[in-house]
C-alpha positions as CSV (number, residue, x, y, z in Angstrom):
1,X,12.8,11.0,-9.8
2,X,9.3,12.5,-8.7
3,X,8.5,16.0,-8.2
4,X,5.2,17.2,-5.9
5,X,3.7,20.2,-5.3
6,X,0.5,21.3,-3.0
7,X,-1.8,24.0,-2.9
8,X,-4.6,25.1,-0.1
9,X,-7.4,27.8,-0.9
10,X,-9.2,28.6,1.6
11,X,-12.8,28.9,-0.1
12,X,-15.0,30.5,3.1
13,X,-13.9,31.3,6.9
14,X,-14.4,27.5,7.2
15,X,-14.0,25.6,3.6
16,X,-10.8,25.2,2.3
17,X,-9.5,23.6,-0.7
18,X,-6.6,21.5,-1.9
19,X,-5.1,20.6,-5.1
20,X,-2.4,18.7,-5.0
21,X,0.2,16.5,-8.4
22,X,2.5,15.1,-8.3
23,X,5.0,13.3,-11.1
24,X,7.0,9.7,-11.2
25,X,10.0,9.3,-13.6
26,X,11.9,6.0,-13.0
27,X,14.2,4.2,-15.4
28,X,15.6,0.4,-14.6
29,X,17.2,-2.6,-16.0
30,X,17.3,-6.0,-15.4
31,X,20.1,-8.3,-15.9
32,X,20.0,-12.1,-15.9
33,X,23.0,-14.2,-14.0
34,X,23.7,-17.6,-14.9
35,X,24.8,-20.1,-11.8
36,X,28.2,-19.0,-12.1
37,X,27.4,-14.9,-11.6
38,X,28.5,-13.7,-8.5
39,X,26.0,-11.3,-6.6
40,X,27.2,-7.7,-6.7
41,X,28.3,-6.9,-3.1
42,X,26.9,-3.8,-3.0
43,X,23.3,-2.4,-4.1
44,X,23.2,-0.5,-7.4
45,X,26.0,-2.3,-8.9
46,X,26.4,-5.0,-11.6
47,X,26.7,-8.4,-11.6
48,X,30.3,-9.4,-11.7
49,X,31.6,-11.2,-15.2
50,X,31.1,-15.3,-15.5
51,X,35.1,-16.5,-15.4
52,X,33.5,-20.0,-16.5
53,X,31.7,-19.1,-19.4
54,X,33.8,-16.2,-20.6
55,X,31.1,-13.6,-20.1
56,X,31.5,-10.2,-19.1
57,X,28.5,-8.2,-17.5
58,X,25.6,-9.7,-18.9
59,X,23.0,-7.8,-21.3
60,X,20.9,-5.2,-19.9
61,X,17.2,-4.6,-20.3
62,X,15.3,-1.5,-19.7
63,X,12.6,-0.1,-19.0
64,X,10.7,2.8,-17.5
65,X,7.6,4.1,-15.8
66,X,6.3,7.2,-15.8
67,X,2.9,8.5,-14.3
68,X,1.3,11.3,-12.9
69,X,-0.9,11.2,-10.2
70,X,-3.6,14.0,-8.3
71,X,-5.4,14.5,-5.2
72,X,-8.0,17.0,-4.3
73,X,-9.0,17.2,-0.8
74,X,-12.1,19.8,0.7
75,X,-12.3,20.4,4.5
76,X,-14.9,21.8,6.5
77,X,-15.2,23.5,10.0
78,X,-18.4,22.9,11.6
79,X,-17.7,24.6,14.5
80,X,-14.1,24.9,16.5
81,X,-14.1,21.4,17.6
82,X,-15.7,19.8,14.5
83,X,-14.1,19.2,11.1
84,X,-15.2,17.2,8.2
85,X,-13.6,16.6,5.0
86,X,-13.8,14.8,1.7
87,X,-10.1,13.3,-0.4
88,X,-9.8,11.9,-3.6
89,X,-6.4,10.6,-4.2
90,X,-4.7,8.7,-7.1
91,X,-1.6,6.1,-6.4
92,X,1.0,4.4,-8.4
93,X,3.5,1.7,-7.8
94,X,5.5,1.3,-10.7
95,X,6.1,-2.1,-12.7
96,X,8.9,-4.6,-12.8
97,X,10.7,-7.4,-14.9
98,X,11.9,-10.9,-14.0
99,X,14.0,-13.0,-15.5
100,X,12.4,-16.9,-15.9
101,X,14.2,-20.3,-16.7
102,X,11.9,-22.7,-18.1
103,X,13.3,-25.7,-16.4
104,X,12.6,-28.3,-19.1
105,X,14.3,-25.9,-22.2
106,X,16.6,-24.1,-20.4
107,X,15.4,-21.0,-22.1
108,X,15.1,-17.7,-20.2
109,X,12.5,-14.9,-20.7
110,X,11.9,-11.5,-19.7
111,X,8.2,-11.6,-17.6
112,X,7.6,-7.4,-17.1
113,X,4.6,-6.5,-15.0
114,X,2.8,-2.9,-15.8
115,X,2.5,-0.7,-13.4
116,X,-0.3,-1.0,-10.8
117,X,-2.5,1.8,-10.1
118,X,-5.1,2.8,-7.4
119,X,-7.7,5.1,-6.8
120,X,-8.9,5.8,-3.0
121,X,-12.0,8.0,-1.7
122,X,-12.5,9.2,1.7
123,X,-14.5,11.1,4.1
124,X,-14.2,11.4,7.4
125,X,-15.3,13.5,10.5
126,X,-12.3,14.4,13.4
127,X,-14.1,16.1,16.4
128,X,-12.7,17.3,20.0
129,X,-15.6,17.4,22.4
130,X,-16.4,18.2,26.4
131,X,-13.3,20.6,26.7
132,X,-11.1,18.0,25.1
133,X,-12.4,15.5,27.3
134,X,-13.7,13.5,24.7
135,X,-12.5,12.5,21.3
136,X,-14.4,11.3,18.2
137,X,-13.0,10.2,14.4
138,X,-14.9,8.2,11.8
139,X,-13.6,7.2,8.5
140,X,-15.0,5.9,5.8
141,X,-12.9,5.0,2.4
142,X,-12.7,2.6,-0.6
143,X,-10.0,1.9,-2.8
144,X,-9.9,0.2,-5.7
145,X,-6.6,-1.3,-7.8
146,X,-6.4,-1.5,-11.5
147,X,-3.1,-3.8,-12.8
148,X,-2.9,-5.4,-8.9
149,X,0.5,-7.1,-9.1
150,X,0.5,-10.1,-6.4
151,X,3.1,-12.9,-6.7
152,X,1.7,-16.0,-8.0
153,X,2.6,-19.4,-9.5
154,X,3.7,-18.3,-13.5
155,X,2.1,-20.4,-16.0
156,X,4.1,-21.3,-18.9
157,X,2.3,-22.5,-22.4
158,X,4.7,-23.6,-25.3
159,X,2.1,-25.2,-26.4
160,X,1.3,-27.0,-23.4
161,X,1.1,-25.5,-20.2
162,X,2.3,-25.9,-17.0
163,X,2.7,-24.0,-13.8
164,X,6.4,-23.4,-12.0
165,X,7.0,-24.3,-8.8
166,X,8.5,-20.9,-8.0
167,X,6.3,-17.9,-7.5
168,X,6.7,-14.3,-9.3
169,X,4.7,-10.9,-9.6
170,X,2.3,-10.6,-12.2
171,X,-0.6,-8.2,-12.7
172,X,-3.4,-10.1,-12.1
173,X,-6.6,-7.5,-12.7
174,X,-8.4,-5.3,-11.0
175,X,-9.1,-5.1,-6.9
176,X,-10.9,-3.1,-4.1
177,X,-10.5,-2.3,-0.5
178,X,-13.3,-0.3,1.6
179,X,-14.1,-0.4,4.9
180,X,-15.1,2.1,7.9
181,X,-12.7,3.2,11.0
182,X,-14.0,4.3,14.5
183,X,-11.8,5.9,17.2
184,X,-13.7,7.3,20.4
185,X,-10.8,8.6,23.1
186,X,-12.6,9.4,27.1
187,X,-10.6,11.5,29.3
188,X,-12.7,11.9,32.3
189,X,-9.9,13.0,34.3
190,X,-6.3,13.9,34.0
191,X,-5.2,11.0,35.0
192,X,-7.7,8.4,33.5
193,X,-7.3,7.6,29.7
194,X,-10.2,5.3,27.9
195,X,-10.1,3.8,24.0
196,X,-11.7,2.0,21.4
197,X,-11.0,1.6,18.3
198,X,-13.4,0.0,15.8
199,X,-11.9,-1.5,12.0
200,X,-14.4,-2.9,9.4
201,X,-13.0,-3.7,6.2
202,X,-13.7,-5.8,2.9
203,X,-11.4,-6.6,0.4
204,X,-11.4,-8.7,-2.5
205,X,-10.4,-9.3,-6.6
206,X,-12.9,-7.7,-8.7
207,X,-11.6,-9.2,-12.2
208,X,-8.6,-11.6,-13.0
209,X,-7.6,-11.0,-16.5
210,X,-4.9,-13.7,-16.1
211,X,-5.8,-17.4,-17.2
212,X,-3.0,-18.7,-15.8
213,X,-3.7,-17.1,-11.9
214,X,-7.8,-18.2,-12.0
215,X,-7.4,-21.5,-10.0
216,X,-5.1,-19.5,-7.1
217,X,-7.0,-16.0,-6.6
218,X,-10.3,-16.6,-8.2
219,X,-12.7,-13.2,-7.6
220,X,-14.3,-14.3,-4.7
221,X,-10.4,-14.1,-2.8
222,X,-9.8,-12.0,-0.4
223,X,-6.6,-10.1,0.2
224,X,-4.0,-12.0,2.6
225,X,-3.7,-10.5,6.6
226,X,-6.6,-8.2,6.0
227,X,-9.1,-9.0,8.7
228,X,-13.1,-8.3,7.9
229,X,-13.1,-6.7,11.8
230,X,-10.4,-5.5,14.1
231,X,-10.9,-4.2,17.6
232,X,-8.9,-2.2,20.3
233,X,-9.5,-1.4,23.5
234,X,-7.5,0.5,26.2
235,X,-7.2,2.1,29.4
236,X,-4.2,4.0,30.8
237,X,-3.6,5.5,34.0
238,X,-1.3,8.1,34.6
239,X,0.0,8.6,39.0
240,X,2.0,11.1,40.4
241,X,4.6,9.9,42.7
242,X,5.8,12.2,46.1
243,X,9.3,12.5,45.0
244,X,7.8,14.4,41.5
245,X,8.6,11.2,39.3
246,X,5.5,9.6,37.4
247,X,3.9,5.9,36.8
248,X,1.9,4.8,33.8
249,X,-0.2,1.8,33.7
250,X,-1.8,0.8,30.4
251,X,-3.7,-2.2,29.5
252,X,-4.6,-3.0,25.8
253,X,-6.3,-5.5,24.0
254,X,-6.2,-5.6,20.4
């Protein structure tokens, strides 16, 4: 369950203010199943008994997250075509348990993960210029991750150690993301459409508080699919056709 509420002052004629909460309440249990379990059919439902081994619905185990979470935003009005604002905003992804067979004892344990939280700054600028005719945003944020849960190889020490061959999330430490977004849109006429958009971002693990994850995301890693520069660039032509119907051309490249 979650409940979120939002409020806007409006400070001056062109500040305004909001304040914004919001609450997470989640309870879950895991529940192991041997070879012989069946798969429940249907989500939110049990694993059926093992007629093998004699066992009913196996043992549940629970657990719950619960976390509350702001954001304060301020937004300015430069002039009628010209805003600016400034965000602060907490997030929260709550945690998880798997069940793990050591595959030389046999023995199962109960791996949780904590929940993961992040907090993200922004500013930004959103402007609508030459009668409309000309559209400019910039963005700047960063973000930063404390509890990052990623799935990794699990490393298992009883004493010795070893690492399984199958991966599972674990909190790992802590991470960041900041970067910069440009969008410039030309409309020199009605029926001519121009853009580019501009994406500069660096990501990375800040600390891994993890032995077991050091030799696969050391601090230096970066985060997986998240490009250091992206790019796009349009154009898009609208026509009017003599029997009143309409063709668009577009062009991308991204």
């Amino acid at each position: 369950a979650a409940f979120f509420g939002e409020v806007t002052l409006s400070l001056t004629d062109k500040l305004t203010l909001t304040v914004g909460a919001r609450q997470h309440d989640q309870d879950n249990y895991s529940q192991a199943m041997t070879p012989t379990n069946a798969a429940p059919r249907f989500a939110n439902q049990e694993f059926s008994a093992d007629p093998l081994a004699g066992l009913m619905n196996l043992e549940r185990t629970p657990s719950s997250f619960d976390k509350a979470t702001g954001r304060v935003s301020a937004q300015y009005q430069f002039t009628d075509n010209v805003m600016g604002y400034a965000s602060f905003a907490q997030g929260f992804n709550s945690g998880n348990a798997v069940y793990v067979t050591n595959p030389e004892t046999a023995v199962r344990n109960l791996y949780p993960t904590k929940p993961e939280t992040l907090d993200n700054f922004e500013i930004g600028v959103r402007s609508d210029l030459a009668d409309g005719r000309v559209r400019s945003n910039a963005t700047l944020f960063d973000t930063t991750w404390d509890d990052i849960v990623i799935n990794t190889a699990l490393r298992i020490c009883d004493p010795n150690c070893r690492d399984l061959t199958a991966v599972y999330p674990q909190n790992v430490g802590s991470a960041h993301a900041r970067g910069a977004e440009l969008e410039l849109t030309l409309a020199p006429t009605r029926s001519l459409l121009f853009n580019v958009n501009l994406g500069f971002l660096d990501t990375g693990y800040d600390k891994i508080t993890v032995p077991s994850v050091v030799a696969y995301v050391p601090g230096e890693t970066e985060f997986s699919q998240a490009p250091d520069k992206t790019i796009n660039v349009g154009f898009q032509h609208d026509a009017t056709l003599g029997n009143g119907g309409s063709l668009t051309t577009r062009f991308d490249y991204t």
